[in-house]
Short mmCIF file of the C-alpha atoms (twelve columns), coordinates in Angstrom:
data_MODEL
# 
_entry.id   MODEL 
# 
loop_
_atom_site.group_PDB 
_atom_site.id 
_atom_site.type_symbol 
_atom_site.label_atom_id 
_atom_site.label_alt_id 
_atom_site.label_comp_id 
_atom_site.label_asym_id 
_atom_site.label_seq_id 
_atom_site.Cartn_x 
_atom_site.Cartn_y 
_atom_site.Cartn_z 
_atom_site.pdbx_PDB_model_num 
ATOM 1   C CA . UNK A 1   0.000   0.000   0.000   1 
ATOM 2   C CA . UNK A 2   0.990   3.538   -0.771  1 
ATOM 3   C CA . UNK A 3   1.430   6.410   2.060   1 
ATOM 4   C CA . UNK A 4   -1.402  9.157   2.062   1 
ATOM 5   C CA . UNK A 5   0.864   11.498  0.288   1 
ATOM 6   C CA . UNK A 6   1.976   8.806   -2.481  1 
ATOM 7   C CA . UNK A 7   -1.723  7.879   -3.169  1 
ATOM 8   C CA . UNK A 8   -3.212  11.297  -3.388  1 
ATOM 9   C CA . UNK A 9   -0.189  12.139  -6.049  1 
ATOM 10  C CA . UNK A 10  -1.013  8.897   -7.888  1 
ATOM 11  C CA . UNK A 11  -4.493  9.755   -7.845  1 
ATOM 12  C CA . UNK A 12  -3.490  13.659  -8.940  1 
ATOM 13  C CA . UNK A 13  -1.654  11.475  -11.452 1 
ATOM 14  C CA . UNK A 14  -4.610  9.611   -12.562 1 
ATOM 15  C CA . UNK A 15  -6.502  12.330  -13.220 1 
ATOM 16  C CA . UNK A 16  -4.358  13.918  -16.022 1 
ATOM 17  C CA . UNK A 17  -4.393  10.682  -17.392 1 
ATOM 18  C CA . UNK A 18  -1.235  8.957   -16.436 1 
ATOM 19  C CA . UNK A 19  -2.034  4.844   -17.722 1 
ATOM 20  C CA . UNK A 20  1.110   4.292   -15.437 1 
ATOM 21  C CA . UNK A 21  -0.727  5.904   -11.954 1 
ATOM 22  C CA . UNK A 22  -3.922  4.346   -12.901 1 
ATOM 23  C CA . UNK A 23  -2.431  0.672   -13.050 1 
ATOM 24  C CA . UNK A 24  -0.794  1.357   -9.916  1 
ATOM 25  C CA . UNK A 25  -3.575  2.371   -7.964  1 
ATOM 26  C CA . UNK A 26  -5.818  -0.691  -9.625  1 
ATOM 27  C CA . UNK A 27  -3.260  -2.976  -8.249  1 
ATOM 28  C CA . UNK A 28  -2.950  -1.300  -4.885  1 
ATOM 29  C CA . UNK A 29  -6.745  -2.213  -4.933  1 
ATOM 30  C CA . UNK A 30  -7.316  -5.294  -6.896  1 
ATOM 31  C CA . UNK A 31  -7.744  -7.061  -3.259  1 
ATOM 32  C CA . UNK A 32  -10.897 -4.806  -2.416  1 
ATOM 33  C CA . UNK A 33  -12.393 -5.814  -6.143  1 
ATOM 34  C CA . UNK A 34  -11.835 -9.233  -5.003  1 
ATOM 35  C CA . UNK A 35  -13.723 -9.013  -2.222  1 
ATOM 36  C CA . UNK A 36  -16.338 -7.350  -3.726  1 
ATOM 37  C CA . UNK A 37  -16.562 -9.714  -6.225  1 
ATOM 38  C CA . UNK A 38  -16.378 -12.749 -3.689  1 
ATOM 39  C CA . UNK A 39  -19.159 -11.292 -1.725  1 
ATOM 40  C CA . UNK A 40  -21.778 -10.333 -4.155  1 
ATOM 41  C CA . UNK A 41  -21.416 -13.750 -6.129  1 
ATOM 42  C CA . UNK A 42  -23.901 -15.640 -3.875  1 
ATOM 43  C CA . UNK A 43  -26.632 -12.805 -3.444  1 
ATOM 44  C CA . UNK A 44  -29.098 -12.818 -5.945  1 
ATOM 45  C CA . UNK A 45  -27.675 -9.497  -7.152  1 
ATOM 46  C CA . UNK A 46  -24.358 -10.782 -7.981  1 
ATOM 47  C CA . UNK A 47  -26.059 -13.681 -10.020 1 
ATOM 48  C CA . UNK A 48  -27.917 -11.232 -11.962 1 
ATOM 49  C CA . UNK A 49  -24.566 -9.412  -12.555 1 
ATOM 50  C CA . UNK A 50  -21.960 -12.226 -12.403 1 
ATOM 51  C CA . UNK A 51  -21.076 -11.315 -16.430 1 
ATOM 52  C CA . UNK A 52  -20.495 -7.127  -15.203 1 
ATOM 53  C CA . UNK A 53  -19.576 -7.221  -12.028 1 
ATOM 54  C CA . UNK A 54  -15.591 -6.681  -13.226 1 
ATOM 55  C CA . UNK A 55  -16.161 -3.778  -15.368 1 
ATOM 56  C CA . UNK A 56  -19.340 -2.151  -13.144 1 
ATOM 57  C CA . UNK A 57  -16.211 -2.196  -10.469 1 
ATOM 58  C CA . UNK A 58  -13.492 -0.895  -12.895 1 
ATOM 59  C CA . UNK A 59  -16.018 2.012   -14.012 1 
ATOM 60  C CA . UNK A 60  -17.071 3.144   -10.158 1 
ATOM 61  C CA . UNK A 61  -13.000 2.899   -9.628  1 
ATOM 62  C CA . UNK A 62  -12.187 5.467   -12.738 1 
ATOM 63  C CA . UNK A 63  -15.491 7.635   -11.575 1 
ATOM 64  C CA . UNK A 64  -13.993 7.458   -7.725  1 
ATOM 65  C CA . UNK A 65  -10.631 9.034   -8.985  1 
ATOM 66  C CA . UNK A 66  -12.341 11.728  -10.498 1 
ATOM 67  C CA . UNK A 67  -15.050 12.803  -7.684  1 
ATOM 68  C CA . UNK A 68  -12.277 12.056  -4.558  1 
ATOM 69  C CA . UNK A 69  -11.235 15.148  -3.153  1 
ATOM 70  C CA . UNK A 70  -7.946  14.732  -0.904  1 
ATOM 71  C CA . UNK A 71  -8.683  17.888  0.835   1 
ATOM 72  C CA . UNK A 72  -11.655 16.773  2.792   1 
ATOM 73  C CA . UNK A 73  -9.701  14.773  4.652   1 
ATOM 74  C CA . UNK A 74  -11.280 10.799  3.406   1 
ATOM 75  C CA . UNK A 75  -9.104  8.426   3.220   1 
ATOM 76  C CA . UNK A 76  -9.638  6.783   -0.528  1 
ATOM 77  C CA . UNK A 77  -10.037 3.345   0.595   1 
ATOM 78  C CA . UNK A 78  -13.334 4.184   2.511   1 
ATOM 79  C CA . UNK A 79  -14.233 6.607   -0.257  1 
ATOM 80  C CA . UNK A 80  -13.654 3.865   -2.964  1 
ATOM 81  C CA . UNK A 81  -15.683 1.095   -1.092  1 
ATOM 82  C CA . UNK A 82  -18.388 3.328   -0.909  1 
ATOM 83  C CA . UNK A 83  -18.342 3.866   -4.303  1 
ATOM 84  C CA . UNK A 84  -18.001 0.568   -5.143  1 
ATOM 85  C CA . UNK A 85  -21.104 -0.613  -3.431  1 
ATOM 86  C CA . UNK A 86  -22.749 2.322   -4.636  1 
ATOM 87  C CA . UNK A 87  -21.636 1.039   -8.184  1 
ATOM 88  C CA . UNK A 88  -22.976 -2.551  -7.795  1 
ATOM 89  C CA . UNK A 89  -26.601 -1.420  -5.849  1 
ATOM 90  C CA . UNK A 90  -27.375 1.093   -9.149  1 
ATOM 91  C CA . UNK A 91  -26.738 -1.298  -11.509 1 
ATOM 92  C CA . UNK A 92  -28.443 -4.006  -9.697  1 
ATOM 93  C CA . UNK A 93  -31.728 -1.719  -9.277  1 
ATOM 94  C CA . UNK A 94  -31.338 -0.786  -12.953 1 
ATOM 95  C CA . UNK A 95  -31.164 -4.548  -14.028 1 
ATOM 96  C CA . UNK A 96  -33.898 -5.291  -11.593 1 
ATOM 97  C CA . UNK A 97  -36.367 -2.449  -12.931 1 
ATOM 98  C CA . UNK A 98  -34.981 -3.692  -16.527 1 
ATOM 99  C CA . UNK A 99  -36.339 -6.961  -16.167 1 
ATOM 100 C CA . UNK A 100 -40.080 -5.823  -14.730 1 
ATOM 101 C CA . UNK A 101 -40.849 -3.769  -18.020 1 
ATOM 102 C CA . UNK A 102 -39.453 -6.522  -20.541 1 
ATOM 103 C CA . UNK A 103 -40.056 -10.183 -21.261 1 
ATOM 104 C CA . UNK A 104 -37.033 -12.234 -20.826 1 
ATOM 105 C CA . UNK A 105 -36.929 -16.386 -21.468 1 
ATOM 106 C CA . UNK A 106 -34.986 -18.120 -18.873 1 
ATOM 107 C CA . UNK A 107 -31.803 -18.171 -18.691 1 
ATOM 108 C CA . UNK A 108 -29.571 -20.723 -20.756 1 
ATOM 109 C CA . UNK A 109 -27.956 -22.341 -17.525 1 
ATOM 110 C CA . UNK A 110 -32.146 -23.109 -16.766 1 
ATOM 111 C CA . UNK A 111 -32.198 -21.265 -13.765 1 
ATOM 112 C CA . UNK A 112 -34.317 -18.033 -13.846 1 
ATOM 113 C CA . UNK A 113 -32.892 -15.705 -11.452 1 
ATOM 114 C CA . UNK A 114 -35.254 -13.007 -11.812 1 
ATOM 115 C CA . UNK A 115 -37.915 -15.584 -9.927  1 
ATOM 116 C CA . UNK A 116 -36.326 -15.016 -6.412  1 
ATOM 117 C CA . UNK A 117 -37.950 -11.311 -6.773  1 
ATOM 118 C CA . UNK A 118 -41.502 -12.179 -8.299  1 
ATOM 119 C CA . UNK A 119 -41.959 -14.097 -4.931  1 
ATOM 120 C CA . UNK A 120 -40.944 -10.519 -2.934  1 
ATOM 121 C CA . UNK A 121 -43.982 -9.873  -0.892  1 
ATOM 122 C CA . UNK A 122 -44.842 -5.893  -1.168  1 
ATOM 123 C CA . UNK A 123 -44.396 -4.204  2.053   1 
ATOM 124 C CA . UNK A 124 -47.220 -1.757  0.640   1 
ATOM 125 C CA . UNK A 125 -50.272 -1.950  2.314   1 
ATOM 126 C CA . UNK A 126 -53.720 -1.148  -0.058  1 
ATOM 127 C CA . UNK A 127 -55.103 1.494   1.267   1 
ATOM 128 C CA . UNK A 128 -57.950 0.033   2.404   1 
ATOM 129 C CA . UNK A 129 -55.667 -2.252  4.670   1 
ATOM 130 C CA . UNK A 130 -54.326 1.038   5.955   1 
ATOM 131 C CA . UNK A 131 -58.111 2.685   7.065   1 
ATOM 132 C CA . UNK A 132 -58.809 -0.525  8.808   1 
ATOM 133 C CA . UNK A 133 -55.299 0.007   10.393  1 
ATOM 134 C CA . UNK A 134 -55.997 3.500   11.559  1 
ATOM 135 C CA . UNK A 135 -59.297 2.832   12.653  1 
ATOM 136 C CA . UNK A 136 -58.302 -0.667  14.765  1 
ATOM 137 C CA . UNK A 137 -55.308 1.674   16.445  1 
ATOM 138 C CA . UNK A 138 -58.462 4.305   17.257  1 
ATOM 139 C CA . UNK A 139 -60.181 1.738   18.768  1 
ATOM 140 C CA . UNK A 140 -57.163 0.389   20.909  1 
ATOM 141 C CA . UNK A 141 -55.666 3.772   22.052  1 
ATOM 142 C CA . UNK A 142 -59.609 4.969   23.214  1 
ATOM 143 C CA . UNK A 143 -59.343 1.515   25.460  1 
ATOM 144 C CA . UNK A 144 -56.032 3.265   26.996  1 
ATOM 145 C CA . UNK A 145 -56.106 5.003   30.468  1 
ATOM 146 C CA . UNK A 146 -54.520 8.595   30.724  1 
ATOM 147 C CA . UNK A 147 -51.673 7.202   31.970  1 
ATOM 148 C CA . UNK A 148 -50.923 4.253   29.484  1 
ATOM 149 C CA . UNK A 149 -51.110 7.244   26.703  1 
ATOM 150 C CA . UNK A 150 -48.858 9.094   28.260  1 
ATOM 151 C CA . UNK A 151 -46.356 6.052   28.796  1 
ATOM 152 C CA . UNK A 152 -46.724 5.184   25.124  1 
ATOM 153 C CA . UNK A 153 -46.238 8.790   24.044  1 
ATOM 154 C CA . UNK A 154 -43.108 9.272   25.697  1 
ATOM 155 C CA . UNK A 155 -41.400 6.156   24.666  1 
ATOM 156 C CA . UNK A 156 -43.050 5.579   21.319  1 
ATOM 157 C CA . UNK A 157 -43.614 8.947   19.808  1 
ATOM 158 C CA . UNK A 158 -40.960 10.895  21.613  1 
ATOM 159 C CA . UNK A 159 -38.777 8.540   21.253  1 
ATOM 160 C CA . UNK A 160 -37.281 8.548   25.381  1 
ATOM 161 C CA . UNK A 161 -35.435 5.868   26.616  1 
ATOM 162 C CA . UNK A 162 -36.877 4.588   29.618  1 
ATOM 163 C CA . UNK A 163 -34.885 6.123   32.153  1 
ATOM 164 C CA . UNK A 164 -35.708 9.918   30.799  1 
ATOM 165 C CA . UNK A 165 -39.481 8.540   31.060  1 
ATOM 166 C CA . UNK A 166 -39.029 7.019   34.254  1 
ATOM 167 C CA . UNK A 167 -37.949 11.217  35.431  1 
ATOM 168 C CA . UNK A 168 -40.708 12.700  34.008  1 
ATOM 169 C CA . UNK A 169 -43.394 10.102  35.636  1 
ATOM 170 C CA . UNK A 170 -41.454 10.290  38.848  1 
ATOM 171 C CA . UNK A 171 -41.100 6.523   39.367  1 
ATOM 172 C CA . UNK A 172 -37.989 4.254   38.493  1 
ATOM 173 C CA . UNK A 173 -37.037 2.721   35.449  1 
ATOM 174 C CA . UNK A 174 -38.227 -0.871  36.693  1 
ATOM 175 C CA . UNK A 175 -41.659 0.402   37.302  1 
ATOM 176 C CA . UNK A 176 -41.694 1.820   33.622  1 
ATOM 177 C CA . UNK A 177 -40.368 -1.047  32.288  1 
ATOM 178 C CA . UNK A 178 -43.311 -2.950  34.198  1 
ATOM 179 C CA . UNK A 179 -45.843 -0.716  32.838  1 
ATOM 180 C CA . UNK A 180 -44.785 -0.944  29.446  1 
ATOM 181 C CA . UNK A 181 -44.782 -4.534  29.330  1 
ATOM 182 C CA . UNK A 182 -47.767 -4.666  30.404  1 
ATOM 183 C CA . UNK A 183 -48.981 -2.013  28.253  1 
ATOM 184 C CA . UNK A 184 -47.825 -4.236  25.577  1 
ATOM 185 C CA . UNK A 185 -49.737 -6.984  26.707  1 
ATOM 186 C CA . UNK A 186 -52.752 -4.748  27.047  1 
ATOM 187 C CA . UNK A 187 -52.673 -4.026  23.228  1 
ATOM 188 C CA . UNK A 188 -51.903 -7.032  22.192  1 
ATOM 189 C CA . UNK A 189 -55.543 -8.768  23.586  1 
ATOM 190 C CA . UNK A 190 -57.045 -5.807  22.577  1 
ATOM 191 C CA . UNK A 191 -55.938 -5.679  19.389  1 
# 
């Protein structure tokens, strides 16, 4: 590996369009592209991209030398991974959304990755499922005394951890913790 002073000149390099400083630097990194390589293989992503995973990497290294800026202090490694992944998740999306809006056979090996994300469940509820939603959580919070609101409003909505809420109800932290357990058994039946 290079120092911090000989990488940012090879990168400088790079940039002008030295061949010499941009095989050097690819070699310094060929290890990370490796990895990358090695560790998207078995995801369904890296199936999907198995044939441009090399040159996807090689194209978000070039476009990395060109947006790193030595004077914010990054070290290029971390910069570079970051990139990388970046690289590999855009092009994965792209081949994903490519694959919804055409018709494609299956693949010659027999195997049709694309199936793995027709069997994704959508996280979307319809909107009717979300008005029956609202109106079962109505329902549940009007069962709620004054003081179970208040408990679930400080550590749900605000956000408190339980000690902060145990201050502002002026009781300890085990009796909160009580109360929301059995606050979340209370909602549980009722819901």
């Amino acid at each position: 590996m290079y120092s911090l002073q000989e990488e940012n000149e090879l990168i400088r390099l790079a940039r002008q369009g030295s061949t010499t400083a941009c095989e050097k630097l690819l070699t310094a990194y060929t290890g990370l592209f490796k990895n990358m390589r090695h560790r998207y293989a078995h995801a369904p992503s890296g199936k999907l991209l198995s044939d441009d995973i090399q040159g996807i990497l090689q194209l978000a290294f070039m476009e990395a030398i060109y947006a790193f800026e030595p004077a914010r202090g990054i070290n290029f490694a971390a910069f570079l991974q970051s990139r990388l992944h970046g690289a590999i998740y855009k092009a994965f999306k792209n081949t994903c959304n490519y694959s919804r809006h055409t018709a494609h056979p299956t693949l010659p090996d027999g195997d049709d990755h694309f199936a793995y994300f027709d069997n994704l469940e959508n996280h979307h509820p319809s909107p009717e499922r979300q008005l029956l939603a609202r109106e079962k959580l109505q329902n549940i919070v009007k069962e709620l005394t004054a003081a179970e609101k208040e408990l679930l409003h400080l550590i749900y909505v605000r956000e408190l951890p339980q000690k902060a809420a145990a201050q502002l109800l002026n009781i300890t932290p085990q009796a909160v913790s009580k109360r929301k357990r059995n606050l979340i058994t209370k909602i549980k039946k009722l819901a």
